[in-house]
N, C-alpha and C positions, 0 to 999 in steps of 0.2 A: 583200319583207318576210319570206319564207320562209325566204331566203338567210340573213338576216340571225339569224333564230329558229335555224336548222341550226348559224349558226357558232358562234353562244353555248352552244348543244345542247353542241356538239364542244369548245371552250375550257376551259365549266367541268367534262367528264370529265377536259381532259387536267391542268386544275389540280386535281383531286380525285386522281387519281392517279397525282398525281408529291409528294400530299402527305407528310410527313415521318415519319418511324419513330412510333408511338402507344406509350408506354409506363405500366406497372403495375410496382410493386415491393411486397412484402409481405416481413415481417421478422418475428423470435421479438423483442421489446421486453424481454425479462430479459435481452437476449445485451449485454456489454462489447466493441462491435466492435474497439475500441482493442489490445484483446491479440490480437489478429490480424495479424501480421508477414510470414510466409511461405505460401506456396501452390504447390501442386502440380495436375496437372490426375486428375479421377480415368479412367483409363482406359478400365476396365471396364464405366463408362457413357456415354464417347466413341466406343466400337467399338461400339456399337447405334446409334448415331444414323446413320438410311438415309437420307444424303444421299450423295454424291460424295465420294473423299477430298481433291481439291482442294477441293472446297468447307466440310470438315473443319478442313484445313489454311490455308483464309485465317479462319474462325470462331477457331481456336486463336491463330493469330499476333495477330488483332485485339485477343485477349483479354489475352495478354500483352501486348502493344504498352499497352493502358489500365491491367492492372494494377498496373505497376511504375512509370506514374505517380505512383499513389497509395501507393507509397511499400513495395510488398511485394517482398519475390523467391523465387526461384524452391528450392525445398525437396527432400531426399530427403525428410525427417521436418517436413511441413509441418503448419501451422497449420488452414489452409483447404485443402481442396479444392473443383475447380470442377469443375462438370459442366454438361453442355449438354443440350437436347431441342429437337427442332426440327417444326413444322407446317406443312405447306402447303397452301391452298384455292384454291378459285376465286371471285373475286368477280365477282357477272353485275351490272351498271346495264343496266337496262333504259330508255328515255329517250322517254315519249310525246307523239309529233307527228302523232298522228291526230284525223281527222279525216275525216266523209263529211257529202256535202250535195246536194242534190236539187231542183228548182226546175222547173219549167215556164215557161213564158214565152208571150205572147200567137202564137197558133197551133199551130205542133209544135214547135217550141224545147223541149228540154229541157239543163238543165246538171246536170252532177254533179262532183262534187268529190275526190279521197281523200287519204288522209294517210301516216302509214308510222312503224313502231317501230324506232328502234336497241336494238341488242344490243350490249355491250362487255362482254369476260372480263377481267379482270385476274389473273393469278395473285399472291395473297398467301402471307405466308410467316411464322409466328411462328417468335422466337427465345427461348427460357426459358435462362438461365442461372440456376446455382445453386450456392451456396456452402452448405459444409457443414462443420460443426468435425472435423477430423480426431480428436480424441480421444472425442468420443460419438458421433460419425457421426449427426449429429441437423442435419439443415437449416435455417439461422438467417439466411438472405438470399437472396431467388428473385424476378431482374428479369425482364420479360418485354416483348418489344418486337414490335411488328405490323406491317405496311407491305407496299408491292407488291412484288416481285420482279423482277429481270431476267435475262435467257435472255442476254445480251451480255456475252462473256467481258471484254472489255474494262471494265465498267463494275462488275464484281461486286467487285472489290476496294475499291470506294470505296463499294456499296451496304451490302455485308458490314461495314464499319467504322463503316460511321453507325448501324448497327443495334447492334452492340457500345460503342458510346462512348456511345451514349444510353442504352443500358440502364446499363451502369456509371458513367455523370455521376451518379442517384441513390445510389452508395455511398458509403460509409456513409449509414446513414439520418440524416435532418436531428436534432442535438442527442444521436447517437452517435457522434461525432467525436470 
């Protein structure tokens, strides 16, 4: 029965954290997202973000790769600029399977029992994008996306892009289209 308690322990961490990007988008609602055409990326606040610059570099590509679906491109004298910020934690699940128990039994018999706690780190990782009107430098759409991370260079290109395409599926905001 323990076996059985450990695996379901263990299944629903691994389906807990392999769950999908969590997203938040907040917006200025007097902004006309419709005159918004072109975009540039802003630099200035690209070169502080202390991550890796390959990991820079697939953040950026993703971001274009989504942007110019929706229909913008790419600007000296742009409309939007986009800027990135990035966060990373640790999240600890703690998972308790304890348990103690104590018994005597008819003469010297005695039983005891113990139990035992999982520990599980996951490193998460926020991704904040943000767009900003080139002409007031005033920040009028900021997506923000949550979820675990991966150490697997193989796999970062496709985590990095779920994270980006989910945060940007919310642009424009719903009825500024």
């Amino acid at each position: 029965m323990k076996t059985y308690k450990n695996i379901a322990l263990l299944l629903l961490f691994v389906l807990n954290s392999c769950s999908s990007v969590r997203v938040n988008v907040d917006y200025d609602k007097k902004v006309n997202f419709e005159n918004y055409k072109t975009y540039a990326f802003l630099k200035s606040a690209v070169d502080k973000v202390e991550i890796s610059d390959l990991d820079k570099k697939r953040i950026l590509h993703s971001i274009e790769d989504a942007i110019v679906t929706k229909g913008f491109t790419k600007s000296e004298t742009p409309d939007i600029l986009v800027s990135i910020f990035t966060k990373e934690n640790q999240r600890v699940d703690v998972y308790h399977n304890s348990g103690f128990g104590w018994g005597m039994g008819w003469g010297y018999s005695q039983y005891m029992g113990l139990g035992f706690n999982s520990t599980y780190i996951t490193p998460e990782g926020t991704l904040y994008i943000d767009l900003i009107d080139a002409k007031t430098k005033e920040l009028v759409w900021q997506g923000e996306g949550n979820g675990y991370l991966t150490k697997n260079s193989q796999k970062k290109d496709a985590r990095i892009k779920e994270f980006v395409d989910k945060i940007l599926s919310q642009y424009p905001p719903e009825g500024k289209k």
